[in-house]
C-alpha positions as CSV (number, residue, x, y, z in Angstrom):
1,X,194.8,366.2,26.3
2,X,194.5,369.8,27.3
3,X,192.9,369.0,30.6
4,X,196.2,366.4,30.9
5,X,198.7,369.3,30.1
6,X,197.1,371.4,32.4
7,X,196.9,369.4,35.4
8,X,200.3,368.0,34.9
9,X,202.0,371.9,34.6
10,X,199.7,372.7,37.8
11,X,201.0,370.1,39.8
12,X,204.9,371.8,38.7
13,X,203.7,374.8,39.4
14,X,202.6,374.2,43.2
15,X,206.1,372.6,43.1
16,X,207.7,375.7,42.5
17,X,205.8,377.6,44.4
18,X,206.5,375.9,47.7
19,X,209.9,377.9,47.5
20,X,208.2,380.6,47.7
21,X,205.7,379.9,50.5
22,X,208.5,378.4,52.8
23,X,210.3,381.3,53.2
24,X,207.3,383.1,55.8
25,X,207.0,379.5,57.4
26,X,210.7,379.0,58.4
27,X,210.9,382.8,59.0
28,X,208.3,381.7,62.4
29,X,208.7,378.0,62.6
30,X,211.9,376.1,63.0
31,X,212.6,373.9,60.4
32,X,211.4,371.0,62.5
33,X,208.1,371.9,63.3
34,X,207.8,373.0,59.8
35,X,208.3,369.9,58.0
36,X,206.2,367.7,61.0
37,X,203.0,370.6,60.5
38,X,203.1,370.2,56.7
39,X,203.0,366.5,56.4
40,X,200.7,366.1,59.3
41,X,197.9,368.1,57.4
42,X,198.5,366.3,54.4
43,X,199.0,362.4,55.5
44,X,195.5,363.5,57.4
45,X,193.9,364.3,54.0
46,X,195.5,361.6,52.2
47,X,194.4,359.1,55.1
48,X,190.6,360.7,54.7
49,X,191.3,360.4,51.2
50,X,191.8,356.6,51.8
51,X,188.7,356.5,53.9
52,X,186.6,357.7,51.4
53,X,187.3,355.4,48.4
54,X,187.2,352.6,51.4
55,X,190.9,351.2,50.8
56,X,193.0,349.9,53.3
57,X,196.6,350.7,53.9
58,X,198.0,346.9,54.3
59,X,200.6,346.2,57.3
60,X,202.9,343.6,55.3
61,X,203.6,346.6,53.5
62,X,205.0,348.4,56.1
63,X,208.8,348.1,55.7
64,X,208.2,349.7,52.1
65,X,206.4,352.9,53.5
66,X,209.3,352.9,56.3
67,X,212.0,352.9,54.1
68,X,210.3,355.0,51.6
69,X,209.0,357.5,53.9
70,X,212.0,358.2,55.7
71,X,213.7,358.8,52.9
72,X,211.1,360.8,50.6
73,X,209.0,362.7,52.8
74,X,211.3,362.9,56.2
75,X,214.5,363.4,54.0
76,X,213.5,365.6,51.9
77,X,211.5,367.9,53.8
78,X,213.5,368.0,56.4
79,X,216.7,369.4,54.4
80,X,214.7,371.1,52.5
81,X,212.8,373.3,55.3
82,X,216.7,373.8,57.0
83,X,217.8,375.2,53.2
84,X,214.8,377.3,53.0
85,X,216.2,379.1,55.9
86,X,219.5,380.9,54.8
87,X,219.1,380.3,50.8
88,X,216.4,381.9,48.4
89,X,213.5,380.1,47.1
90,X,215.1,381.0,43.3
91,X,218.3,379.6,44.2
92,X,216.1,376.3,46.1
93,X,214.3,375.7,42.8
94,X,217.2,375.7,40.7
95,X,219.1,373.1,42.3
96,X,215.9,371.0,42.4
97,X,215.5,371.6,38.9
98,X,218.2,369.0,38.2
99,X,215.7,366.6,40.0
100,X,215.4,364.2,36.9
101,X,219.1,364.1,35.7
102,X,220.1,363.2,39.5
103,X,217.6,360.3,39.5
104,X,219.1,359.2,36.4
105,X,222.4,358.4,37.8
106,X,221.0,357.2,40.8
107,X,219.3,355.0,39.2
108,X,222.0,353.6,37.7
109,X,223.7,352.5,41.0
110,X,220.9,351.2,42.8
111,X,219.0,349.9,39.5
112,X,221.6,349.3,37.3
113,X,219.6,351.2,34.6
114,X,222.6,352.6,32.0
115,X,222.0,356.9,31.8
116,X,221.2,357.0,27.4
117,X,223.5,359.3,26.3
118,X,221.5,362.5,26.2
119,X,221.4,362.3,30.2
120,X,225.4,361.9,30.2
121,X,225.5,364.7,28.1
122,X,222.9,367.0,29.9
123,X,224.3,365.9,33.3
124,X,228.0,367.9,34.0
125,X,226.6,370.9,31.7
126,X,223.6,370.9,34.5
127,X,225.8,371.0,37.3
128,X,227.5,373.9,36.1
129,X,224.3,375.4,35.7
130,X,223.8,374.9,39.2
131,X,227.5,375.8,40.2
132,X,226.7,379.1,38.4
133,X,223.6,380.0,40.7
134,X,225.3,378.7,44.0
135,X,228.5,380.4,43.3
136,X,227.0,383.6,42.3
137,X,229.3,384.3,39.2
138,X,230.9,387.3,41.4
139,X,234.0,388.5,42.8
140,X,233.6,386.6,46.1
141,X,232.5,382.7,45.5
142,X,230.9,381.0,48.4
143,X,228.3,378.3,48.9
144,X,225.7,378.9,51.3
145,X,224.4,376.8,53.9
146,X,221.7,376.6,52.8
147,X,221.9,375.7,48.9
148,X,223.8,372.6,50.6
149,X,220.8,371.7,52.3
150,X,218.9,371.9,49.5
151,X,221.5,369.6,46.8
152,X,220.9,367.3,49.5
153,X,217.0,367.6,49.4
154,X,217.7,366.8,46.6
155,X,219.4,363.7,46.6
156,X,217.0,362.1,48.7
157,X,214.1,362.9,46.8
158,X,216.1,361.1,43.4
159,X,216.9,358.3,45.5
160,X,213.5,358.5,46.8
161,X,212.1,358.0,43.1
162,X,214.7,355.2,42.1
163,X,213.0,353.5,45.7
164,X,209.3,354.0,44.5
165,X,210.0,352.2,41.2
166,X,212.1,349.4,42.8
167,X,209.9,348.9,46.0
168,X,206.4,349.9,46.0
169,X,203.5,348.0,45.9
170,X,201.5,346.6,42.8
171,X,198.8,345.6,44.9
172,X,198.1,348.4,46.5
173,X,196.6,351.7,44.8
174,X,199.1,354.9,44.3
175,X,196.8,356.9,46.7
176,X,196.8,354.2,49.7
177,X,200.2,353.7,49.2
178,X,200.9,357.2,49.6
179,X,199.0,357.8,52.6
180,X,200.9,355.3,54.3
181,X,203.8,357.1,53.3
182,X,202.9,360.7,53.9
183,X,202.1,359.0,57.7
184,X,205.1,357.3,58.3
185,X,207.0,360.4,57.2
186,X,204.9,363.2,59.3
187,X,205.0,360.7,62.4
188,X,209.6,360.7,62.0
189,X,209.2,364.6,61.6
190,X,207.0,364.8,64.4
191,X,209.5,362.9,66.5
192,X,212.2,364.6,65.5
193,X,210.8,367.9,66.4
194,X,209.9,366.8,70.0
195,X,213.6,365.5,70.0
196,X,215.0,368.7,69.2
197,X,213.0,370.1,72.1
198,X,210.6,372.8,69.4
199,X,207.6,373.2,70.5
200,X,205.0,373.1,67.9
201,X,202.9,377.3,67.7
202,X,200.1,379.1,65.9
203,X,201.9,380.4,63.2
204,X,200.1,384.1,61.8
205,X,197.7,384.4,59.6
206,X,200.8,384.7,56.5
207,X,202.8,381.7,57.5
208,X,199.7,379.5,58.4
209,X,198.0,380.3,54.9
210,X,201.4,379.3,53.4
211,X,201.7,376.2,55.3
212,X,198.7,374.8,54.7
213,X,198.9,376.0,50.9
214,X,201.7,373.5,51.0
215,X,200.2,371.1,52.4
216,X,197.4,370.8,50.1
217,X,198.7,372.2,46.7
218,X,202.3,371.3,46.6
219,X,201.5,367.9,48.5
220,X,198.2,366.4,48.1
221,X,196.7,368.0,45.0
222,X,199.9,368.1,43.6
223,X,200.7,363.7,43.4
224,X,197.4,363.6,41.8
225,X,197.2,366.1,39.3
226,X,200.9,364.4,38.6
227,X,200.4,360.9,38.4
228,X,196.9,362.1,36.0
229,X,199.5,363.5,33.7
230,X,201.9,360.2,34.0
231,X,199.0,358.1,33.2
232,X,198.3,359.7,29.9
233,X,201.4,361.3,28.9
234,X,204.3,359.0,30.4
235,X,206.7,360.1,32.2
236,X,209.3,361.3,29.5
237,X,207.2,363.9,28.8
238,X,206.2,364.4,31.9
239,X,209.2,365.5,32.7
240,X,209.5,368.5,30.8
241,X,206.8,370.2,32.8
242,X,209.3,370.3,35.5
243,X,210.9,372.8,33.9
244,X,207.9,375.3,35.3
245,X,209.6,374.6,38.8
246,X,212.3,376.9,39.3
247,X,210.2,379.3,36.2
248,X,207.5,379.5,38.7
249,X,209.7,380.5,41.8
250,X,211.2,383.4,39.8
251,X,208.2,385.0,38.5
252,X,206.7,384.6,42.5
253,X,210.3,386.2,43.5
254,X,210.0,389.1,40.8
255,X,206.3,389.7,42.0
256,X,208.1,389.9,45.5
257,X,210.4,392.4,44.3
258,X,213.3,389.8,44.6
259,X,213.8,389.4,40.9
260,X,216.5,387.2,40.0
261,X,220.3,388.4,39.6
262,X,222.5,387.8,36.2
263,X,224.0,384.9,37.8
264,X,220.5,383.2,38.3
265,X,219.7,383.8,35.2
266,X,222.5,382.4,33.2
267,X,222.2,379.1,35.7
268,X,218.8,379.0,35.3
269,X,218.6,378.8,31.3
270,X,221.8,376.3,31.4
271,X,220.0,374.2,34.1
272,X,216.6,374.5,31.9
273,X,218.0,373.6,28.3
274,X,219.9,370.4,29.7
275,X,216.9,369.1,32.2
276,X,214.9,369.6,28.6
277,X,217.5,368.0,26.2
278,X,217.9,365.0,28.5
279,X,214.1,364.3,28.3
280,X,213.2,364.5,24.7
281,X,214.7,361.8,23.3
282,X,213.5,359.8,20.0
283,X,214.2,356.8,21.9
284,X,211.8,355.3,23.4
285,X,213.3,352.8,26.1
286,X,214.3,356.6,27.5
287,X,211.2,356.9,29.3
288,X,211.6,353.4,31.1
289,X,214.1,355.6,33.0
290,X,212.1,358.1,34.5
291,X,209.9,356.9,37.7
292,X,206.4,357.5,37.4
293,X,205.2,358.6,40.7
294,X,204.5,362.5,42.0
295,X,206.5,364.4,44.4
296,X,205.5,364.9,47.6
């Protein structure tokens, strides 16, 4: 079990990390090239990853890794390299933190899967958790850019884990499956980016490190070490080792010198204790509602 724990709090940890790490890539790449140079990296290790074990990624699947990697790896990472360029990586993880209450109520739109009443509970006093970091809890309220970019991140990577429960394959292993998603997903960024007209460039040595610590930690190690936790812990508790997300970004911001202000604080414990209360529950249909699959 303690090999469990620790793999599943690493794979949180490279989560909350990639806050951190964005902020020298988007500070030379645009937020196009970005996303399209992480996923490329790691669809091409999932894909040798695939090789290796000698699976296949089957075509009459393809619709399922379209729609699911448009939506989770596209989606995501490309609102989430645009937020990383105007907001802070504290301010980033905090509004991701609310990750598993958001694909709660997803869920129950597209799944029809009831919140229990912890999440309804935890829910509102999460968002004002999150209002409280956005808004800075000063004289002068505003919402950056940026943190809007990142709430919507975040709604496609909830919807993206209602999608993996409702769609993917049984037949197919987790890993294959992924590939196949990672590789539809890098292909639309890459796309994308050439639309836009960027031109992909050797990042420096600082922003190149970054990116492809991304791309291997806080993408392809990262769903591994996850779904190894799901496996033997389930994905209730699982869920509480998100809590290391935004926890992670602000001791990497305080070793930056950028500690966190009052405001992030205060947000960040409300955020914390409700994420926590709605996934510790005695009941145990509660962890039915909680996809089991890893974050890209």
């Amino acid at each position: 079990m303690l090999k469990t724990y620790l793999l599943t709090a690493a794979a949180a940890i490279f989560w909350g990390a990639n806050f951190n790490l964005a902020k020298p890539v988007v500070a030379e790449m645009s937020p196009y090239i970005a996303g399209a140079s992480r996923y490329i990296l790691a669809a091409a290790i999932m894909l040798m990853i695939v090789k290796f074990r000698r699976e296949r990624i089957p075509a009459r699947h393809l619709k399922t890794y379209l729609t699911l990697g448009i939506v989770g790896v596209f989606g995501f990472n490309l609102f989430f390299f645009l937020g990383m360029q105007t907001t802070s990586a504290v301010n980033g993880a905090l509004i991701m933190a609310l990750n598993p209450l958001f694909t709660a109520v997803i869920a129950y739109f597209v799944l029809n899967d009831k919140p229990n009443n912890r999440q309804m509970l935890a829910f509102p006093v999460g968002i004002i958790g999150v209002a409280i970091v956005v808004l800075g809890a000063g004289a002068e309220l505003r919402v950056s850019t940026g943190d809007i970019f990142i709430f919507i991140a975040n709604l496609n990577w909830a919807l993206y884990n209602v999608l993996v429960r409702k769609l993917m394959p049984k037949d197919v292993s987790g890993i294959a499956s992924t590939a196949g998603i990672m590789t539809v997903g890098a292909v639309a960024l890459t796309l994308v980016a050439l639309i836009h007209g960027d031109a992909f460039i050797m990042p420096s040595m600082i922003a190149g490190s970054a990116l492809l610590i991304m791309s291997i930690c806080g993408g392809v190690l990262s769903y591994l070490f996850w779904n190894a936790g799901i496996a033997n812990l389930g994905p209730a508790k699982a869920a509480i080792f998100m809590n290391l997300v935004p926890l992670t970004s602000i001791v990497i911001a305080t070793f930056e010198g950028l500690p966190p202000n009052f405001a992030q604080i205060v947000g960040a414990v409300i955020i914390i204790c409700a994420v926590t209360y709605s996934t510790t529950s005695n009941n145990n249909t509660d962890s039915s509602k909680i996809p089991a699959n890893g974050r890209e």
